[in-house]
LUMDO-344697 format. One record per residue (C-alpha): residue in three letters; residue number from 1; x, y, z. Coordinates in steps of 0.02 Angstrom, whole numbers, padded with zeros to 5 digits, always signed. Last residue first. Layout:
# LUMDO-344697
   filum   lotor        X        Y        Z
     ALA     NUM        X        Y        Z
...
//
This chain:
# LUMDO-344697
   filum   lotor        X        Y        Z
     UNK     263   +04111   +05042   +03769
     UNK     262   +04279   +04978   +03842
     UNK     261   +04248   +04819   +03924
     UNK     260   +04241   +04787   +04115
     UNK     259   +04294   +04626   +04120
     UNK     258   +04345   +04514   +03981
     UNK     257   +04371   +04353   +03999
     UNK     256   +04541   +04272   +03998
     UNK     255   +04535   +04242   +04176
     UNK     254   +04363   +04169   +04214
     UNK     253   +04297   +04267   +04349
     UNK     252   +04313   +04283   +04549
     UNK     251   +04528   +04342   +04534
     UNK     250   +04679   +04283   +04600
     UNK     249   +04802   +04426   +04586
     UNK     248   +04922   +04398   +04475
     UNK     247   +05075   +04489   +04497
     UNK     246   +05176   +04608   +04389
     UNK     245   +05354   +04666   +04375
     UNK     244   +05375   +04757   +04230
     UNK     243   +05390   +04760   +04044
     UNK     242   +05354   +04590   +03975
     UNK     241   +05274   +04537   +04122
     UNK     240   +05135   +04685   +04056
     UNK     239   +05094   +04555   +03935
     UNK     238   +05069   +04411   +04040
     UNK     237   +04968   +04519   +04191
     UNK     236   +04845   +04589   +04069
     UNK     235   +04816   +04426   +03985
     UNK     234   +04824   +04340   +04171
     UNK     233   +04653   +04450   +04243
     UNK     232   +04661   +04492   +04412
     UNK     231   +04776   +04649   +04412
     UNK     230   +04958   +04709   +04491
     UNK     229   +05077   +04808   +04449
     UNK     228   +05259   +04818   +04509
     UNK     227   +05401   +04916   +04487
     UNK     226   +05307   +05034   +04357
     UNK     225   +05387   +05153   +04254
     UNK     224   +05247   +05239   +04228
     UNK     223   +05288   +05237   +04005
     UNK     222   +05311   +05035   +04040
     UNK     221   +05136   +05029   +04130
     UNK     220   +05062   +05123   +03989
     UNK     219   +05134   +05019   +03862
     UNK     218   +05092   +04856   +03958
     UNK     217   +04896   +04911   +03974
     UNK     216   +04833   +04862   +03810
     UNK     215   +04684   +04955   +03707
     UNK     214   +04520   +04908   +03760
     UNK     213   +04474   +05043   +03869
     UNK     212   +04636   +05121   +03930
     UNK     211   +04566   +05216   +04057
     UNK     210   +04734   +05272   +04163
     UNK     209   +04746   +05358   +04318
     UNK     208   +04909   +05447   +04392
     UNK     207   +04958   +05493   +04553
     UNK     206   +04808   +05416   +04651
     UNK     205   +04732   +05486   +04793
     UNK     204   +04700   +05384   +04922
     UNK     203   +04586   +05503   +05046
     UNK     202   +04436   +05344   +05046
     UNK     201   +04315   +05466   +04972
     UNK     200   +04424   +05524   +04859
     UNK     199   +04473   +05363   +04772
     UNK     198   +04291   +05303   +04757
     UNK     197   +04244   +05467   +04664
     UNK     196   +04394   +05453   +04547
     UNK     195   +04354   +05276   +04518
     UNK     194   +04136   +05296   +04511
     UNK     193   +04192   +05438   +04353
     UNK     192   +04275   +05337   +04255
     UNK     191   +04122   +05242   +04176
     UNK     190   +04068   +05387   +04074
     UNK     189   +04223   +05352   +04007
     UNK     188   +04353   +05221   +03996
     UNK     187   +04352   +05073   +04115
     UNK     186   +04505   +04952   +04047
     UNK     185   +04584   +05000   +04207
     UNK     184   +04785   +05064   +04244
     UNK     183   +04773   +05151   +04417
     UNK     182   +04954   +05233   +04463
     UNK     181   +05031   +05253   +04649
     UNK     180   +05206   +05358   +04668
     UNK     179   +05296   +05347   +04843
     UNK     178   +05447   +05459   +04836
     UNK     177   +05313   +05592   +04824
     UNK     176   +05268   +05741   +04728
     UNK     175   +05186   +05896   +04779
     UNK     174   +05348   +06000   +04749
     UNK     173   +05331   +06103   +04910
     UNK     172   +05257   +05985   +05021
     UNK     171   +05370   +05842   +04979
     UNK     170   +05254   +05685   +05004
     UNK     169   +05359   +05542   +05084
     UNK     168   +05243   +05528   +05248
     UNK     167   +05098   +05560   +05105
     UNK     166   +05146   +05417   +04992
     UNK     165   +05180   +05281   +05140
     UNK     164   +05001   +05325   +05211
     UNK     163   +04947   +05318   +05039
     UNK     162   +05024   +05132   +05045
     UNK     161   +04924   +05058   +05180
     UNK     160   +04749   +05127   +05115
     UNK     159   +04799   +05036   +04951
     UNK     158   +04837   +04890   +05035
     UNK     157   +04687   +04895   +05124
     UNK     156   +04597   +04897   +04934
     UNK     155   +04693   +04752   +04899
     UNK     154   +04576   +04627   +04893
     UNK     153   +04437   +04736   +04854
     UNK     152   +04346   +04865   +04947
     UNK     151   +04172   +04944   +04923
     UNK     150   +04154   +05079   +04778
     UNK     149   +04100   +05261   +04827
     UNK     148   +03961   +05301   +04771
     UNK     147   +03955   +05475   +04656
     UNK     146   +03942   +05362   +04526
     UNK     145   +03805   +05259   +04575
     UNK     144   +03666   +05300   +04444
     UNK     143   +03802   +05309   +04300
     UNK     142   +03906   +05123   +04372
     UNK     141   +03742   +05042   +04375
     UNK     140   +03663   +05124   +04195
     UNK     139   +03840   +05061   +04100
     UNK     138   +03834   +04895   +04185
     UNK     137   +03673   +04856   +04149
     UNK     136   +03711   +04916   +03965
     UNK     135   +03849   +04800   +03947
     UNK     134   +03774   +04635   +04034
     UNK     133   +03683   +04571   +04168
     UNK     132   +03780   +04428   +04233
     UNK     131   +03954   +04468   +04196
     UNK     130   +03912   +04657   +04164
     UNK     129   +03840   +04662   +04368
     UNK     128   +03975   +04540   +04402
     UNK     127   +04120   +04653   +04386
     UNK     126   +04052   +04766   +04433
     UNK     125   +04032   +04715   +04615
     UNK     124   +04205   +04642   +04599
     UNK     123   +04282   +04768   +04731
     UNK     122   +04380   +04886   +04710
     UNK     121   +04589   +04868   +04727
     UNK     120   +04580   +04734   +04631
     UNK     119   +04423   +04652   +04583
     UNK     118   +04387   +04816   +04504
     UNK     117   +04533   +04935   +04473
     UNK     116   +04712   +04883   +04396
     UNK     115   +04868   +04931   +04531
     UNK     114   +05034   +05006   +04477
     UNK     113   +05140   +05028   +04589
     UNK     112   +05314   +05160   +04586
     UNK     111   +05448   +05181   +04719
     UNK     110   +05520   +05315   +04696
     UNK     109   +05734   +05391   +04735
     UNK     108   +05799   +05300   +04558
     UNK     107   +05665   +05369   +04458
     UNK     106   +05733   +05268   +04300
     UNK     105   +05785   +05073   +04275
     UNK     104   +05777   +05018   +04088
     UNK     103   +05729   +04850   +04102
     UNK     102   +05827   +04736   +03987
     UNK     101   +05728   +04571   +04036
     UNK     100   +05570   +04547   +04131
     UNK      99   +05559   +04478   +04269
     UNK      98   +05483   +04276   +04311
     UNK      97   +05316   +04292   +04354
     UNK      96   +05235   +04348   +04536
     UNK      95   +05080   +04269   +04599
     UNK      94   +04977   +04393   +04717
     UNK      93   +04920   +04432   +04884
     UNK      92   +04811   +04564   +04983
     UNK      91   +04749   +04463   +05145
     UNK      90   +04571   +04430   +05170
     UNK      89   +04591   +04228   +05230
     UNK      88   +04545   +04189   +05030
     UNK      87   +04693   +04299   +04969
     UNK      86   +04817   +04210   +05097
     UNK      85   +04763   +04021   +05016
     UNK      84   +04765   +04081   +04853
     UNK      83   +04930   +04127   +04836
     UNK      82   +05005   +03989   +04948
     UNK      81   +04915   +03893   +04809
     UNK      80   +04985   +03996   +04660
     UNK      79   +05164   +03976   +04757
     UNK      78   +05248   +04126   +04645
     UNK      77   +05278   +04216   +04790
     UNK      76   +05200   +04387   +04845
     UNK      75   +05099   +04443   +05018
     UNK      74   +05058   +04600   +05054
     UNK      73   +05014   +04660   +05233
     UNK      72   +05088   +04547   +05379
     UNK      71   +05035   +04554   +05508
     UNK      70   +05166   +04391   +05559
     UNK      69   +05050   +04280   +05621
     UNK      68   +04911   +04318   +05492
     UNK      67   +05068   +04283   +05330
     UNK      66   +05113   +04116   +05457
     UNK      65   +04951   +04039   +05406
     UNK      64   +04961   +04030   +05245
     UNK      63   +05138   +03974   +05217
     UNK      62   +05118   +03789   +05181
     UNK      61   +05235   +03638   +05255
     UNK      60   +05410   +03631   +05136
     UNK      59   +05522   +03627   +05262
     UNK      58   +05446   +03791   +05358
     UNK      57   +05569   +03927   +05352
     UNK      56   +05507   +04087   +05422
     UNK      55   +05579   +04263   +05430
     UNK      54   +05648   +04420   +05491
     UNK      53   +05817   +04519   +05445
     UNK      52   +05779   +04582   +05291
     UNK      51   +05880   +04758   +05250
     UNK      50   +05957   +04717   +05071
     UNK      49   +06145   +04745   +05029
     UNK      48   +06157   +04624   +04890
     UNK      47   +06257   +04518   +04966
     UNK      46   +06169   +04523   +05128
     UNK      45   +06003   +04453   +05048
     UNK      44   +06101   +04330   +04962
     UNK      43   +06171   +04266   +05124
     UNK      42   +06017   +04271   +05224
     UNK      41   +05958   +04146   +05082
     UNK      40   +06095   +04030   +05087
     UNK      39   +06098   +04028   +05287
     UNK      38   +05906   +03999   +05290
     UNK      37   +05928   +03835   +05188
     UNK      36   +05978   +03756   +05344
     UNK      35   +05797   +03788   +05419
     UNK      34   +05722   +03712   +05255
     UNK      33   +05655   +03797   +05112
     UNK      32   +05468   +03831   +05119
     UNK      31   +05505   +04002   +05113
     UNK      30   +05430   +04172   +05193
     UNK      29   +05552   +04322   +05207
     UNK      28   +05476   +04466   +05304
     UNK      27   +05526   +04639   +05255
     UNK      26   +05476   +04782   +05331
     UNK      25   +05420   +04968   +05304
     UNK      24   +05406   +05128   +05433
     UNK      23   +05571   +05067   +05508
     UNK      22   +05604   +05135   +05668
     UNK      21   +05768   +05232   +05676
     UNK      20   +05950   +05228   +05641
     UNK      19   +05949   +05239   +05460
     UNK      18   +05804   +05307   +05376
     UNK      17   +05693   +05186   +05295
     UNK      16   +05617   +05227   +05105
     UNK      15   +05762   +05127   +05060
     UNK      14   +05652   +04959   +05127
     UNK      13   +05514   +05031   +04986
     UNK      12   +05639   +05028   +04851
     UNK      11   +05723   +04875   +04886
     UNK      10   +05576   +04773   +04897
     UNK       9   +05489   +04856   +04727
     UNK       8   +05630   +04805   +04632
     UNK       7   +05663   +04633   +04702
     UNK       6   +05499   +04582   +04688
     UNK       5   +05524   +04482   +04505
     UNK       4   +05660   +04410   +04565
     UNK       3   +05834   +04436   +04584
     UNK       2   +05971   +04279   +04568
     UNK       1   +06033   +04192   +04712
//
């Protein structure tokens, strides 16, 4: 079988593993393949030397429900419906694209994601303040409250999740970790200030943060060296496809509207 667009980010989190003990990350397979299909796919994953050993096969019946039966915390396929289906039950999921081409690899020892902010990893509260309200709402919200921290998004567990990841792999006397976490957001300053705020108080700190305000997130993503990246908006996720692995997180907004515009 041919790699997907998770392939990247699977292998390097399962290499995070040491041999001979507990894994600290896991693998399920999910497919709607059939029972017999199972051998082809156990195959592949042998052939290229991946640890997945678990999984479901359900003939075509959905997924949803197996992602709470197995604990599972991050769910990716390119099933928009499956998609949908896990984020509305509370569980961080996205749609994945097809790869991108030619991709450079570096930092072979990391494992690099790349998250966007509201309605991602926060919540969509501000979303829909400059949705409904407009700029300037927005502007005085996010100044008056930006020493509060930000309630959770979809994937603001999954956030929590991985910093637990990034500080069992933090090397005490370099400061850096195998497990590297970037913000990309279109929020650009005085707006800033509520993510770095929010990302203390929950203790995930984040490697790297970008405001890019307007200007387009795909370069920045491709300069991380991101093996995923994930955001709710389909522009963002179409032309950071281009570079890296991304996945399309469903989102409470029309997708090719703006949110959270630079000022």
């Amino acid at each position: 079988m041919v790699r997907g667009a998770a392939f990247d980010v699977v292998e390097r989190i399962l290499s995070l593993n040491k041999p001979d003990q507990n894994p600290i990350a896991e693998v399920i397979l999910l497919s709607k393949n059939s029972p017999d299909l199972s051998l082809r796919a156990f195959n592949s994953i042998k052939s290229y030397n991946i640890d997945v050993k678990l999984g479901s096969f359900t003939s075509g019946r959905s997924l949803g429900a197996y992602v709470k039966a197995w604990n599972i915390d991050l769910f990716l396929s390119n099933d928009a419906s499956d998609v949908q289906t896990v984020a509305s039950a509370g569980t961080a999921a996205a749609r994945l694209g097809t790869p991108p081409k030619g991709r450079t690899e570096i930092h072979k020892e990391e494992v690099r994601i790349a998250f966007d902010g509201d309605a991602v990893v926060f919540s969509a509260e501000s979303d829909n303040i400059y949705k409904n309200l407009g700029l300037n709402s927005f502007l005085e919200h996010e100044s008056k409250n930006a020493k509060n921290p930000m309630a959770d998004g979809p994937f603001g567990k999954f956030l929590r999740k991985l910093s637990v990841l990034r500080e069992a792999y933090l090397n005490e006397v370099s400061g850096v970790s195998r497990v590297r976490i970037a913000i990309v957001t279109a929020r650009n300053a005085p707006a800033h200030e509520r993510v770095i705020h929010t990302l203390r108080a929950w203790n995930t700190p984040a490697d790297e943060t970008h405001f890019v305000g307007s200007n387009e997130k795909a370069p920045i993503l491709e300069a991380f060296g991101a093996h995923i990246f994930f955001d709710d908006q389909e522009k963002h996720i179409l032309g950071a496809s281009a570079v890296v692995p991304a996945g399309h997180v469903p989102g409470p907004h029309d997708p090719n509207r703006l949110i959270i515009p630079a000022t």
